[in-house]
Backbone atoms as SQL, in Angstrom:
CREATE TABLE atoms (id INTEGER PRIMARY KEY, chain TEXT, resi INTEGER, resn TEXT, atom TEXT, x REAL, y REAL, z REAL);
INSERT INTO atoms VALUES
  (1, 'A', 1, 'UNK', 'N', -59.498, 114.811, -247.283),
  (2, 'A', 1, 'UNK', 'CA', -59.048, 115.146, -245.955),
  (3, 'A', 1, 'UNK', 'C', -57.894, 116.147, -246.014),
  (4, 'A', 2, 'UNK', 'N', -56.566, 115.999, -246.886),
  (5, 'A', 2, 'UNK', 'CA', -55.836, 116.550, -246.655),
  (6, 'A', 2, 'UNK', 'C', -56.022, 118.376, -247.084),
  (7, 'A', 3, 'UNK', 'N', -57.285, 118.291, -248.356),
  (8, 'A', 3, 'UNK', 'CA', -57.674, 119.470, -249.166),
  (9, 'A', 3, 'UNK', 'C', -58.405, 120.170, -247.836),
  (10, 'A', 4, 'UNK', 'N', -58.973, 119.551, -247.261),
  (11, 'A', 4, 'UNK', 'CA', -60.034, 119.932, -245.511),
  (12, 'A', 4, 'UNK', 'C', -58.822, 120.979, -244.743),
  (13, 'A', 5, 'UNK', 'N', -57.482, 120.352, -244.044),
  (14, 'A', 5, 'UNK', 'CA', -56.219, 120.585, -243.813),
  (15, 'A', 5, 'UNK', 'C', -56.388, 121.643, -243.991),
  (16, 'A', 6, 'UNK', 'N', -55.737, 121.708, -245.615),
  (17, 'A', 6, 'UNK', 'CA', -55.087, 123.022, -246.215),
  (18, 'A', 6, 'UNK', 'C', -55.580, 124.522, -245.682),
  (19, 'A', 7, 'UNK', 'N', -57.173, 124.186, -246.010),
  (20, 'A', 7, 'UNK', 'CA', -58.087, 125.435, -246.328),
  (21, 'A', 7, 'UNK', 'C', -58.071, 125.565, -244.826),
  (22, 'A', 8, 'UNK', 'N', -58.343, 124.500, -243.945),
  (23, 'A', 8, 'UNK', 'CA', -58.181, 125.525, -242.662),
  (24, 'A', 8, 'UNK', 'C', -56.924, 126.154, -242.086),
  (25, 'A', 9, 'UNK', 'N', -55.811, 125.584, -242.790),
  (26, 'A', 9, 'UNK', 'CA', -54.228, 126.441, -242.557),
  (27, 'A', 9, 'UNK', 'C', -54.554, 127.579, -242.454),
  (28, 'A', 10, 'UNK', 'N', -54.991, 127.719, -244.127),
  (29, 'A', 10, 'UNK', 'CA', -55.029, 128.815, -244.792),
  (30, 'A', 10, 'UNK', 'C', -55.661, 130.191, -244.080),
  (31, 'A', 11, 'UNK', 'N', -56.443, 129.616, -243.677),
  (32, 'A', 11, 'UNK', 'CA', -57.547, 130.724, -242.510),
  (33, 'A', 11, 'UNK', 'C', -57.266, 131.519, -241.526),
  (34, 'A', 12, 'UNK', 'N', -56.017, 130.797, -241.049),
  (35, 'A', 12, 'UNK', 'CA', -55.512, 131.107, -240.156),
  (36, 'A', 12, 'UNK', 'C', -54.234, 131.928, -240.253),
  (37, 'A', 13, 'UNK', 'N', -53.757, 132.320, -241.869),
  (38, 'A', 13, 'UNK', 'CA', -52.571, 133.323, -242.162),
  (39, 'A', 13, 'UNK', 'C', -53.132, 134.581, -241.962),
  (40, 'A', 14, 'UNK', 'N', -52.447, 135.492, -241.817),
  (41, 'A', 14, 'UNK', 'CA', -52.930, 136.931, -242.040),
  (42, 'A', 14, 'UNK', 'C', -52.339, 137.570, -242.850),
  (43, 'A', 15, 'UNK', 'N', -53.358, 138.495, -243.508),
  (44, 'A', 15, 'UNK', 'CA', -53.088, 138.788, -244.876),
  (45, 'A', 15, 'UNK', 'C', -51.757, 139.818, -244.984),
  (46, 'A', 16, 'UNK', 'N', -51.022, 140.313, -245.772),
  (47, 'A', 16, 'UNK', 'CA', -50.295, 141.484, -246.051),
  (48, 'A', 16, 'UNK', 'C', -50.253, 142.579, -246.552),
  (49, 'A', 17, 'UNK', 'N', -52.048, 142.947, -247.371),
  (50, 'A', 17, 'UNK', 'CA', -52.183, 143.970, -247.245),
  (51, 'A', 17, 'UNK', 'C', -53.499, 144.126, -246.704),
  (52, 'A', 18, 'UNK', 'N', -53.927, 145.538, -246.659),
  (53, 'A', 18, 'UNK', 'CA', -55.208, 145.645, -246.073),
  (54, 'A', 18, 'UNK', 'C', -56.011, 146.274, -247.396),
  (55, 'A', 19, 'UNK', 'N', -55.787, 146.403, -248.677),
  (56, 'A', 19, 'UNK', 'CA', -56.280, 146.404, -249.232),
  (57, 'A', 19, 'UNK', 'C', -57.978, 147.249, -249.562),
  (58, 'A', 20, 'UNK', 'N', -58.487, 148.008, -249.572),
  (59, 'A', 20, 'UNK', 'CA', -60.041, 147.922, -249.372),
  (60, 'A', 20, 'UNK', 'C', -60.622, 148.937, -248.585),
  (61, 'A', 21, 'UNK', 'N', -61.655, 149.515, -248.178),
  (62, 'A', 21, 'UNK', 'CA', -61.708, 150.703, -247.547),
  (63, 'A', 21, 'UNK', 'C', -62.892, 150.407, -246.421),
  (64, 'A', 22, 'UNK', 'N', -62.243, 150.694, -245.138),
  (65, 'A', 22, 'UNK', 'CA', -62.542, 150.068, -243.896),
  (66, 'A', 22, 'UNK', 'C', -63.387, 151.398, -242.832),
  (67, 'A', 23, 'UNK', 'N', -64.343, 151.224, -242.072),
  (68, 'A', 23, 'UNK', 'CA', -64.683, 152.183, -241.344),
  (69, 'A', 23, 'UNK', 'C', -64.414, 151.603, -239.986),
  (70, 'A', 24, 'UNK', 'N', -64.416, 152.805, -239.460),
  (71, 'A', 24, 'UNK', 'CA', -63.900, 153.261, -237.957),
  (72, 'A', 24, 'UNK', 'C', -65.046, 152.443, -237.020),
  (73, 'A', 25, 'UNK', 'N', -64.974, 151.709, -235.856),
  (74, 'A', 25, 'UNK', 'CA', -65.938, 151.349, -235.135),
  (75, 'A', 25, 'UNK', 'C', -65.850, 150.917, -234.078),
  (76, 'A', 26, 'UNK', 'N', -65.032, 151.684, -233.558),
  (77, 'A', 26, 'UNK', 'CA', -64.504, 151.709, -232.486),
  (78, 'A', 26, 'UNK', 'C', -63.088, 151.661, -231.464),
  (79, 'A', 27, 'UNK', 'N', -63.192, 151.848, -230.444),
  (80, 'A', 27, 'UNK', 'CA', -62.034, 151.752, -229.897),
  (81, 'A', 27, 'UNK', 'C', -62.006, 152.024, -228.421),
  (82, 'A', 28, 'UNK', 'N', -60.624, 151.277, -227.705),
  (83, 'A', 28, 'UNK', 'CA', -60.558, 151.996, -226.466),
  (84, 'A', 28, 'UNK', 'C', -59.007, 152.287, -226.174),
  (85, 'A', 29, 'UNK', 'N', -58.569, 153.594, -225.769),
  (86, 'A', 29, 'UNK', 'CA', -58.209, 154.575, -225.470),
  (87, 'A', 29, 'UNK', 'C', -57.595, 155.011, -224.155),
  (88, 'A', 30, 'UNK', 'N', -56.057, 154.458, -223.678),
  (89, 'A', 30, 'UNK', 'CA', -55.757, 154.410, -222.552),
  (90, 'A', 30, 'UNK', 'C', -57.011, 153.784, -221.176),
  (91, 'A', 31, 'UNK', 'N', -57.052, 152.544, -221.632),
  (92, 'A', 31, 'UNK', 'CA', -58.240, 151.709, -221.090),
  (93, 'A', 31, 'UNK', 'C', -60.107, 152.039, -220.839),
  (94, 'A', 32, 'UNK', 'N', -59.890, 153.511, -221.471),
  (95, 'A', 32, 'UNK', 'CA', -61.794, 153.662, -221.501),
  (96, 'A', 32, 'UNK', 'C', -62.189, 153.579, -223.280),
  (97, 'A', 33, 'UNK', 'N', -63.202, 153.002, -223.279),
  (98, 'A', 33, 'UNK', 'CA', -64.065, 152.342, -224.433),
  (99, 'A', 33, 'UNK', 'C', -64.272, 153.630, -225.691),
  (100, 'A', 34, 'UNK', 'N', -64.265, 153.804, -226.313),
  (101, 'A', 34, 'UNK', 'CA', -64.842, 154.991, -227.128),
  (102, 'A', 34, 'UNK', 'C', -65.869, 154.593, -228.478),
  (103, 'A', 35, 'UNK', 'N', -66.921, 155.118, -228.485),
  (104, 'A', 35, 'UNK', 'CA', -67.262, 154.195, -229.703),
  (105, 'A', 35, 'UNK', 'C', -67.429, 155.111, -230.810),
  (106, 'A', 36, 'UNK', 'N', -67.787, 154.466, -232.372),
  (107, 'A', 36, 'UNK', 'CA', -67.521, 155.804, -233.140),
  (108, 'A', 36, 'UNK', 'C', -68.637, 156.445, -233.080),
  (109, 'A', 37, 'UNK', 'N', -68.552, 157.405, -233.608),
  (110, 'A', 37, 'UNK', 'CA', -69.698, 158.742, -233.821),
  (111, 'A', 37, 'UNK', 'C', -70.358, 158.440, -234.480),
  (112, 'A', 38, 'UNK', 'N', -72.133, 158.817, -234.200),
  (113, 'A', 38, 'UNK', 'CA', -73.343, 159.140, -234.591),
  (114, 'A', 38, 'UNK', 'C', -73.476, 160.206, -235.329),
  (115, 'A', 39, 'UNK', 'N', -72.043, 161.163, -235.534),
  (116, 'A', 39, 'UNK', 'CA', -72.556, 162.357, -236.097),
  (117, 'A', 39, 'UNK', 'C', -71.896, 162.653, -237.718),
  (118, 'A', 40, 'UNK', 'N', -70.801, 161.764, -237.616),
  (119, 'A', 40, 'UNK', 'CA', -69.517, 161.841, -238.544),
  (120, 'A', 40, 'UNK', 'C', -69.140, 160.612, -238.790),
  (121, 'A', 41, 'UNK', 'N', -68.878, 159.651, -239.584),
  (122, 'A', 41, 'UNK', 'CA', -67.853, 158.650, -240.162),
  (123, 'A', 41, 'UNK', 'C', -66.631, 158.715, -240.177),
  (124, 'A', 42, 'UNK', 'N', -65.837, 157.863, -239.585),
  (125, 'A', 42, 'UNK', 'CA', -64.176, 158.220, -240.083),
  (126, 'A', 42, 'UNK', 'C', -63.621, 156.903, -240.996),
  (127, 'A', 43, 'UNK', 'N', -63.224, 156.534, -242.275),
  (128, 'A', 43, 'UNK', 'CA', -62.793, 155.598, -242.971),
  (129, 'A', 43, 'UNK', 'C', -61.350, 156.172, -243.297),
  (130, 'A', 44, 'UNK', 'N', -60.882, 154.656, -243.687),
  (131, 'A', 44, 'UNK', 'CA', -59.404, 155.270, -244.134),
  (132, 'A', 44, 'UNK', 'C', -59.980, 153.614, -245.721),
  (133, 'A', 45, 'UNK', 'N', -58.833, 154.143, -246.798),
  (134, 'A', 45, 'UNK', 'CA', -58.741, 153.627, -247.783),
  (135, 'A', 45, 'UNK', 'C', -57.221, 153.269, -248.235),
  (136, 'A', 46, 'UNK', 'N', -56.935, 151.776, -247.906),
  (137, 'A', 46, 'UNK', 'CA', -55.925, 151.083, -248.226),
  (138, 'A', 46, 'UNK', 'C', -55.747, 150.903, -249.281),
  (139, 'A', 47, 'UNK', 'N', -54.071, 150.901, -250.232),
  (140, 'A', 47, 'UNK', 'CA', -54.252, 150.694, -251.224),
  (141, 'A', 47, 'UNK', 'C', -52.841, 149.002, -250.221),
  (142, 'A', 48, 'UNK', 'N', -52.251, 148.645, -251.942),
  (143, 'A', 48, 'UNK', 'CA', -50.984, 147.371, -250.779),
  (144, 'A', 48, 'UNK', 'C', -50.189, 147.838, -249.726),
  (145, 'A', 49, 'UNK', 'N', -49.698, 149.673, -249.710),
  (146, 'A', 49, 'UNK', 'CA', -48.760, 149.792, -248.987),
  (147, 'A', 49, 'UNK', 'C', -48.728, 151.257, -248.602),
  (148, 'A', 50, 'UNK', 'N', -50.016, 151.719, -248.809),
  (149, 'A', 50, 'UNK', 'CA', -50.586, 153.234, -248.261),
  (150, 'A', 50, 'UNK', 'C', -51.605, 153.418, -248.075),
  (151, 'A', 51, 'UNK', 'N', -51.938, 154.409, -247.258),
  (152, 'A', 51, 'UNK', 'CA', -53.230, 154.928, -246.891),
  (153, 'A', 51, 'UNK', 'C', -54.021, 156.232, -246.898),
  (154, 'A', 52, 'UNK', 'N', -55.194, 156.749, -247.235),
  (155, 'A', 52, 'UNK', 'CA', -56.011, 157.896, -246.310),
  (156, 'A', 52, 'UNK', 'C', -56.640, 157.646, -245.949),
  (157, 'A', 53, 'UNK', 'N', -56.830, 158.763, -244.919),
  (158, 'A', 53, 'UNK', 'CA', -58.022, 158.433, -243.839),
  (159, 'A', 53, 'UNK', 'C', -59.343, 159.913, -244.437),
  (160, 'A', 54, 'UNK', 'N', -60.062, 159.157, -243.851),
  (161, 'A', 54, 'UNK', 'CA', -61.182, 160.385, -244.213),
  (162, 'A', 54, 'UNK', 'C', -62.188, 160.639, -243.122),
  (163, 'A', 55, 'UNK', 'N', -62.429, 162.248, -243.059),
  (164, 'A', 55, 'UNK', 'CA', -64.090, 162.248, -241.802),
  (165, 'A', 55, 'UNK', 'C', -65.288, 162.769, -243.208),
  (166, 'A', 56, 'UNK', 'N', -66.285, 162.352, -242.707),
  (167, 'A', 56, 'UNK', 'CA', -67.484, 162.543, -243.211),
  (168, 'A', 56, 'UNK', 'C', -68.614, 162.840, -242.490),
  (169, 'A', 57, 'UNK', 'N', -69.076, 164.004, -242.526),
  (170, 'A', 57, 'UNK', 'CA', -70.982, 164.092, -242.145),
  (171, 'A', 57, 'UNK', 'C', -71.384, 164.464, -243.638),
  (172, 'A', 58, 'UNK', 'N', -72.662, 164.453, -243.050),
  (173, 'A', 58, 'UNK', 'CA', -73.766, 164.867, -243.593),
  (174, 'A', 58, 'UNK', 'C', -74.098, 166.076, -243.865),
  (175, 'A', 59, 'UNK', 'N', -74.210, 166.871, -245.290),
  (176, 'A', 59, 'UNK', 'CA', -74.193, 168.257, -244.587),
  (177, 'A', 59, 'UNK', 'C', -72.389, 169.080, -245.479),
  (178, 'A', 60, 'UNK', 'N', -71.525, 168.076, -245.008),
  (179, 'A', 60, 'UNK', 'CA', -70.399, 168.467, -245.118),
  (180, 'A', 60, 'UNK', 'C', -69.219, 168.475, -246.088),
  (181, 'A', 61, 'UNK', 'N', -68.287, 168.765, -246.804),
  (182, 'A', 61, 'UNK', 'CA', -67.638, 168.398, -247.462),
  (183, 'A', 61, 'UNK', 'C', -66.867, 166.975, -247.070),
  (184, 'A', 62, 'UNK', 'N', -66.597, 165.518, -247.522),
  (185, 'A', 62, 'UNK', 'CA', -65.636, 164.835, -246.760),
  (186, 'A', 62, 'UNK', 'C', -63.984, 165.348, -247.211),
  (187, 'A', 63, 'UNK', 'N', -63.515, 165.197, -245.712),
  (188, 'A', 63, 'UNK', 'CA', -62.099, 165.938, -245.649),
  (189, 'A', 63, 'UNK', 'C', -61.235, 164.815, -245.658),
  (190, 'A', 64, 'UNK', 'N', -59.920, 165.114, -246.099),
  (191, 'A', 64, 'UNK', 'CA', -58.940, 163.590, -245.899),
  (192, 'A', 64, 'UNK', 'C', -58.401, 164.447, -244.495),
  (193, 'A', 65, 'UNK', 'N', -58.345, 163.492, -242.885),
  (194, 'A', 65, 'UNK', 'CA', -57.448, 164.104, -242.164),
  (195, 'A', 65, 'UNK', 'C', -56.209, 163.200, -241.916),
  (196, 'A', 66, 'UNK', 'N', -56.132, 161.944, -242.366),
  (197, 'A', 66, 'UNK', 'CA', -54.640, 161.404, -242.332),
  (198, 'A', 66, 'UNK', 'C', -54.301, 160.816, -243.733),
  (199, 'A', 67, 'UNK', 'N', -52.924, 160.492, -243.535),
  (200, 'A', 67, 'UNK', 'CA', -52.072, 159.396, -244.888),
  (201, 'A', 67, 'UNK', 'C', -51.022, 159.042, -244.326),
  (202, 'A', 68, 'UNK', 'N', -50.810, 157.814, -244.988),
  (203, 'A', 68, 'UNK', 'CA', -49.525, 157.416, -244.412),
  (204, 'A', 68, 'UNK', 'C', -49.089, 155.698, -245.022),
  (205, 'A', 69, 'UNK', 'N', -48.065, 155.181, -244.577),
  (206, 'A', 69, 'UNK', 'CA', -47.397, 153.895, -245.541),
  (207, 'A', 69, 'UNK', 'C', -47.934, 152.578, -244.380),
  (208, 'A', 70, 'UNK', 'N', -48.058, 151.617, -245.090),
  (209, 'A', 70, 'UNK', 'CA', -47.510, 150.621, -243.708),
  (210, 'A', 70, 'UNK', 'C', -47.290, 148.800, -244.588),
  (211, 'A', 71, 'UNK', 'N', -46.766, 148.350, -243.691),
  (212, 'A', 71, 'UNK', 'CA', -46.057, 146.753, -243.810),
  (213, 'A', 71, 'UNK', 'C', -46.395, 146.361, -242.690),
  (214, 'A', 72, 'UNK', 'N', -47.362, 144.825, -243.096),
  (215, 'A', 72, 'UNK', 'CA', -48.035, 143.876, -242.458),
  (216, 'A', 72, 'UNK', 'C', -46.417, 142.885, -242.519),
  (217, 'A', 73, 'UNK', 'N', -46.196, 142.629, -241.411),
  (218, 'A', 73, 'UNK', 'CA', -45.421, 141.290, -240.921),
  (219, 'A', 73, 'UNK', 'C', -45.668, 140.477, -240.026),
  (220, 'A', 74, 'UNK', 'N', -46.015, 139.245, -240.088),
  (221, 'A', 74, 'UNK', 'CA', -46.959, 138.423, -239.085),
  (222, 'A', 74, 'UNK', 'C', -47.346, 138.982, -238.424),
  (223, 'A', 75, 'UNK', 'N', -47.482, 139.192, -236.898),
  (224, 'A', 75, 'UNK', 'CA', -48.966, 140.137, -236.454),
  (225, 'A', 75, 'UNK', 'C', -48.744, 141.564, -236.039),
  (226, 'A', 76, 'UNK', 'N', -47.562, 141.958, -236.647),
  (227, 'A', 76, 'UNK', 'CA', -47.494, 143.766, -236.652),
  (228, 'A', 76, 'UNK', 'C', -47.860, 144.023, -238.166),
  (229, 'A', 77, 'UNK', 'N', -48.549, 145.304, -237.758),
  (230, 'A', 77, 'UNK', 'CA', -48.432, 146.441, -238.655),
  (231, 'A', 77, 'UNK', 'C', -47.857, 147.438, -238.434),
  (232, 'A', 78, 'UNK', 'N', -46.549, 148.077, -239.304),
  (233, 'A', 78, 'UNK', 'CA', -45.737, 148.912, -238.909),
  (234, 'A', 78, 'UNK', 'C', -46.218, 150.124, -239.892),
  (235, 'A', 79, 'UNK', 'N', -46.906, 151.201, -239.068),
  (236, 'A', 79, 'UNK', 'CA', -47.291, 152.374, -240.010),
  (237, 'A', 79, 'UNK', 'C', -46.633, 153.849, -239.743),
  (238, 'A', 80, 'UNK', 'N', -46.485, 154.342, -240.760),
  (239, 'A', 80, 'UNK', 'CA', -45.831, 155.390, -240.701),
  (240, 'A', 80, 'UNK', 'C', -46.892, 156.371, -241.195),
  (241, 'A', 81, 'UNK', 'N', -47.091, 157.386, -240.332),
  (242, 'A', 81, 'UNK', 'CA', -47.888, 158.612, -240.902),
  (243, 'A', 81, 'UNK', 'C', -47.320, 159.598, -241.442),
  (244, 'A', 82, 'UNK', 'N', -47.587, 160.256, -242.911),
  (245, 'A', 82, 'UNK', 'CA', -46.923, 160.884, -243.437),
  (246, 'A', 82, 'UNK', 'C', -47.973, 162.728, -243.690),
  (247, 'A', 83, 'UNK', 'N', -49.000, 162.495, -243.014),
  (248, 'A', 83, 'UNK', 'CA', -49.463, 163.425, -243.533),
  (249, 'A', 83, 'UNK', 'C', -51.095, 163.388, -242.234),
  (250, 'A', 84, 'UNK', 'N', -51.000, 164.337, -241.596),
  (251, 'A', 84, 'UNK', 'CA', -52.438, 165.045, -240.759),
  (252, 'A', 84, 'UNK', 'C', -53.018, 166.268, -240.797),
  (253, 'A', 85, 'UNK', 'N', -54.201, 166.687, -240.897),
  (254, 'A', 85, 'UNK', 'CA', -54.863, 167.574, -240.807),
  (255, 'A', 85, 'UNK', 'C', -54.600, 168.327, -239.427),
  (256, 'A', 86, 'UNK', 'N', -54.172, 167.448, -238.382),
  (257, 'A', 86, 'UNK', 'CA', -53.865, 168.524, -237.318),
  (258, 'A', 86, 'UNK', 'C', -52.608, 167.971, -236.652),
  (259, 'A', 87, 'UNK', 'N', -52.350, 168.952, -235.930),
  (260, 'A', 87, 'UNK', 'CA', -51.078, 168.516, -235.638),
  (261, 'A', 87, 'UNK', 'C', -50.820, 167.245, -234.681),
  (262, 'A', 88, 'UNK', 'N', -49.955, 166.867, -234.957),
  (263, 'A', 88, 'UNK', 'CA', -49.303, 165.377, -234.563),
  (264, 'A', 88, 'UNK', 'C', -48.222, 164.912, -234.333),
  (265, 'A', 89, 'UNK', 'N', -48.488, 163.836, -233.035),
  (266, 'A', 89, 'UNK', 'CA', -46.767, 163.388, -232.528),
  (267, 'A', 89, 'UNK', 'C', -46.136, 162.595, -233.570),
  (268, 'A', 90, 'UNK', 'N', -46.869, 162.082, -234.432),
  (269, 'A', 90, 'UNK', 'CA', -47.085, 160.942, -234.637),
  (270, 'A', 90, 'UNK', 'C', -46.147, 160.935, -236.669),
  (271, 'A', 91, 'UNK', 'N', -46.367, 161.962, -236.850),
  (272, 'A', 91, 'UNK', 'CA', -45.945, 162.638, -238.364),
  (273, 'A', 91, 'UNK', 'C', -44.224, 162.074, -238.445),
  (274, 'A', 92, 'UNK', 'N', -44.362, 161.054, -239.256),
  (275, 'A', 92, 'UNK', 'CA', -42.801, 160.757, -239.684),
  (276, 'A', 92, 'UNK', 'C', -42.125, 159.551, -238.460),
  (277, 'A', 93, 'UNK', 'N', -43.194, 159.386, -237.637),
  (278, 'A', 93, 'UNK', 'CA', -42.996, 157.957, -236.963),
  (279, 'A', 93, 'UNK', 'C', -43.568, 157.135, -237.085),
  (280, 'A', 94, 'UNK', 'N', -43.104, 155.947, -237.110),
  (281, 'A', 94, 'UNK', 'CA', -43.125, 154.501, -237.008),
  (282, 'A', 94, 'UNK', 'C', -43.787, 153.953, -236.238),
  (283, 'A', 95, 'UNK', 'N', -44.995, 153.466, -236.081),
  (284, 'A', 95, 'UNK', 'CA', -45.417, 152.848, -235.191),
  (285, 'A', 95, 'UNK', 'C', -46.158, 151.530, -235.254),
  (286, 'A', 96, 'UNK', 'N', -45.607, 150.398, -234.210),
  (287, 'A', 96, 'UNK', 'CA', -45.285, 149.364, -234.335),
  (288, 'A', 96, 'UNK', 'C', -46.829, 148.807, -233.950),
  (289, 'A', 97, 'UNK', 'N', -48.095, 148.238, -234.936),
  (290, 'A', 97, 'UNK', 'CA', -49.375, 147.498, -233.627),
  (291, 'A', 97, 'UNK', 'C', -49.133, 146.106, -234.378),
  (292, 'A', 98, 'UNK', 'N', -50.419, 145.464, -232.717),
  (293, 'A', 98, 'UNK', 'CA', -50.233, 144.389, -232.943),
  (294, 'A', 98, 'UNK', 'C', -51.322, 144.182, -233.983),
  (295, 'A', 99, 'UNK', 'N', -52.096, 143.276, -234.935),
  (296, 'A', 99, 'UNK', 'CA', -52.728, 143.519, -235.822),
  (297, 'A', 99, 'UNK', 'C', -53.532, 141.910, -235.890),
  (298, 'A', 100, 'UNK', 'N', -55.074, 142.155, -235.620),
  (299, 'A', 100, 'UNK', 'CA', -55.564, 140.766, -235.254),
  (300, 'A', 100, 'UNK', 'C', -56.273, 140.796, -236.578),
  (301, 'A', 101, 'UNK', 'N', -56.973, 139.530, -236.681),
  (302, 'A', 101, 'UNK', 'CA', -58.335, 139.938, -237.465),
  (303, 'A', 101, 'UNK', 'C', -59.437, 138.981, -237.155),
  (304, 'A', 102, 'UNK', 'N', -60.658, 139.264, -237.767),
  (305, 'A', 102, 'UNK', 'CA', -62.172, 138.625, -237.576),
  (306, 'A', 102, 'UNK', 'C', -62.740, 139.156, -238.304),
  (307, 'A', 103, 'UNK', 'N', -62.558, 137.763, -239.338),
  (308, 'A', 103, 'UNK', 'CA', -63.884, 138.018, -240.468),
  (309, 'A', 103, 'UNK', 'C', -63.163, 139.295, -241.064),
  (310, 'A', 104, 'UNK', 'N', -64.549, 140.025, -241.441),
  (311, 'A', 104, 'UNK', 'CA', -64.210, 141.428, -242.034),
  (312, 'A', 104, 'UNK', 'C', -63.769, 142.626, -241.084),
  (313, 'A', 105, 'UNK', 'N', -62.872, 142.827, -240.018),
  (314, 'A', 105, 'UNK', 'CA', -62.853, 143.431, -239.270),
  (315, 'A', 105, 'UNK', 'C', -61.299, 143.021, -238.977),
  (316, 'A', 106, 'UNK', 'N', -60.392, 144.593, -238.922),
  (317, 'A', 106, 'UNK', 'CA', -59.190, 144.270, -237.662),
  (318, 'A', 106, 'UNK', 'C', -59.024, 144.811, -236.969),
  (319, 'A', 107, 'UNK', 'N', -58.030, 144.775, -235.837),
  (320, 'A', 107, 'UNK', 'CA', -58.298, 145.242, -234.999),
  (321, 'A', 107, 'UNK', 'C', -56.759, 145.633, -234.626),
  (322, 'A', 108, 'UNK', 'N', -55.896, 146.954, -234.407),
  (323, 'A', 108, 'UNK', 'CA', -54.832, 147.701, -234.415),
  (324, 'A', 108, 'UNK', 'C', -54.956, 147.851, -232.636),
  (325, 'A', 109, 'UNK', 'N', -53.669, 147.549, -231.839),
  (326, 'A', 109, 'UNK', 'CA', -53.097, 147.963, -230.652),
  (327, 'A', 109, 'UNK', 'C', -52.015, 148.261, -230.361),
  (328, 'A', 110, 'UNK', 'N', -51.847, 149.179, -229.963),
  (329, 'A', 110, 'UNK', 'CA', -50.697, 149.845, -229.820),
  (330, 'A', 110, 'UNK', 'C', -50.156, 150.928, -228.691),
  (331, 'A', 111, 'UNK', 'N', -49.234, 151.635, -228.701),
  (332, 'A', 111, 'UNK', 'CA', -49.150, 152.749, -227.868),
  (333, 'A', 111, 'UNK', 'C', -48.605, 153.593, -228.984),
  (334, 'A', 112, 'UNK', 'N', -48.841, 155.089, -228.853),
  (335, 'A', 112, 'UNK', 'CA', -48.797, 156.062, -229.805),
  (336, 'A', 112, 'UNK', 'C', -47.303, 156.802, -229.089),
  (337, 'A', 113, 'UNK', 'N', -46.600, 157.823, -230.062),
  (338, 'A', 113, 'UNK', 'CA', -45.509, 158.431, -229.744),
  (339, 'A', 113, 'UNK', 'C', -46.301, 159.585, -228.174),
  (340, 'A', 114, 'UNK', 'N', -47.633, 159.967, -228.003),
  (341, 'A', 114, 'UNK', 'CA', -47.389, 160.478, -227.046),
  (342, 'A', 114, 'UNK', 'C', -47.800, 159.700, -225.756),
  (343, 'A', 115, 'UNK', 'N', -47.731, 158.027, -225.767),
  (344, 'A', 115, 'UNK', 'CA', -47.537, 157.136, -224.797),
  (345, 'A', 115, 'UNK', 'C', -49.056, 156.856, -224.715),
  (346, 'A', 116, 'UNK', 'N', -50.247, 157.316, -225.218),
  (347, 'A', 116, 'UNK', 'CA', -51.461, 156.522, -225.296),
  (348, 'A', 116, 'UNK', 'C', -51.646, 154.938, -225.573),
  (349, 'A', 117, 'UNK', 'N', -52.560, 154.390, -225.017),
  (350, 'A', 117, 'UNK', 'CA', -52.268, 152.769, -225.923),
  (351, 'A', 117, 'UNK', 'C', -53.802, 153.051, -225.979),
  (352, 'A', 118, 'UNK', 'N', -53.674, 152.276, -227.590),
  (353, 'A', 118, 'UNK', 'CA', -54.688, 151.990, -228.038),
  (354, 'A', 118, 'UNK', 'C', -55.110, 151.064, -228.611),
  (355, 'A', 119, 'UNK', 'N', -56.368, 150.770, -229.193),
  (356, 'A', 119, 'UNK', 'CA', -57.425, 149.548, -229.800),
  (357, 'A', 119, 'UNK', 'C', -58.006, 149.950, -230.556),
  (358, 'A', 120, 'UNK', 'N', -57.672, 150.176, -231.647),
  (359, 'A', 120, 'UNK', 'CA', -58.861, 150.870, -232.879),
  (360, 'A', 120, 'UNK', 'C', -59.719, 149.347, -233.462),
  (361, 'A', 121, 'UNK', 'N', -61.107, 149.521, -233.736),
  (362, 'A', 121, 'UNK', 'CA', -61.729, 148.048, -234.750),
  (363, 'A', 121, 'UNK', 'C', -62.263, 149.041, -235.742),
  (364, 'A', 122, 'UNK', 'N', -61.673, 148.204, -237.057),
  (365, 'A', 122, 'UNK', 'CA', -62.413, 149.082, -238.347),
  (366, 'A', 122, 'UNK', 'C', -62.812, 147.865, -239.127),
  (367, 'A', 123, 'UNK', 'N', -63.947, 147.927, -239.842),
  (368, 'A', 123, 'UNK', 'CA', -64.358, 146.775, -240.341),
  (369, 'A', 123, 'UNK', 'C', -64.725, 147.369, -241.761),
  (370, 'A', 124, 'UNK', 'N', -64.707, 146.143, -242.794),
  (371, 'A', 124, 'UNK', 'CA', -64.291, 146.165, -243.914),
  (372, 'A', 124, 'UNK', 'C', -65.677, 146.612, -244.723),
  (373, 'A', 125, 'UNK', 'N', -65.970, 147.732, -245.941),
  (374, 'A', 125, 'UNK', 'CA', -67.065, 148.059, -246.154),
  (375, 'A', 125, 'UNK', 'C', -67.138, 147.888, -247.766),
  (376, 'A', 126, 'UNK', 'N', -65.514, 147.814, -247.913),
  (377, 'A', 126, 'UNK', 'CA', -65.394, 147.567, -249.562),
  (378, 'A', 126, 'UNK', 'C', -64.031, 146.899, -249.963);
């Protein structure tokens, strides 16, 4: 019984890093839905305490268009972008989401430095 306990504690922590390389699958976007593209992939690849992001078609070279640091603390993730392919509010700020999860999937909300709020879901592929 008490070993029963534990493991469901356990289930219920959230992890501290993200570890693993996650694709894009959606989101919504100052309250309208967006879903990802049919035409292109966007993944990013966690290592404990950094990131890139990547786009991909078919056809195409894959490009890295972001990087950046972040620290999981109970249900924020505080990420800092250090690096975009295009320009950005966002380069050398801090930004504070709330950070859920399910299963293989989390899910990032937030508002961005140019006052967007958002919902990204990226789910786990490796």
């Amino acid at each position: 019984m008490i070993s029963l306990i534990g493991i469901t504690l356990t289930s219920f922590i959230n992890p501290t890093t993200l570890k693993g390389t996650w694709q894009f699958k959606g989101g919504i976007y100052n309250g309208k839905p967006d879903t990802a593209s049919m035409q292109y992939t966007l993944r990013r690849v966690y290592a404990d305490h950094d990131f890139n992001a990547f786009v991909s078609q078919k056809g195409y070279q894959t490009e890295r268009y972001e990087a950046g640091t972040y620290v999981i603390k109970d249900d924020t993730c505080f990420e800092t972008q250090t690096y975009s392919s295009q320009p950005s509010q966002a380069t050398g700020k801090t930004i504070a989401y709330i950070i859920t999860f399910k299963q293989d999937e989390f899910v990032l909300s937030g508002t961005l430095p140019s006052g967007m709020v958002v919902e990204e879901h990226w789910k786990k592929i490796k």
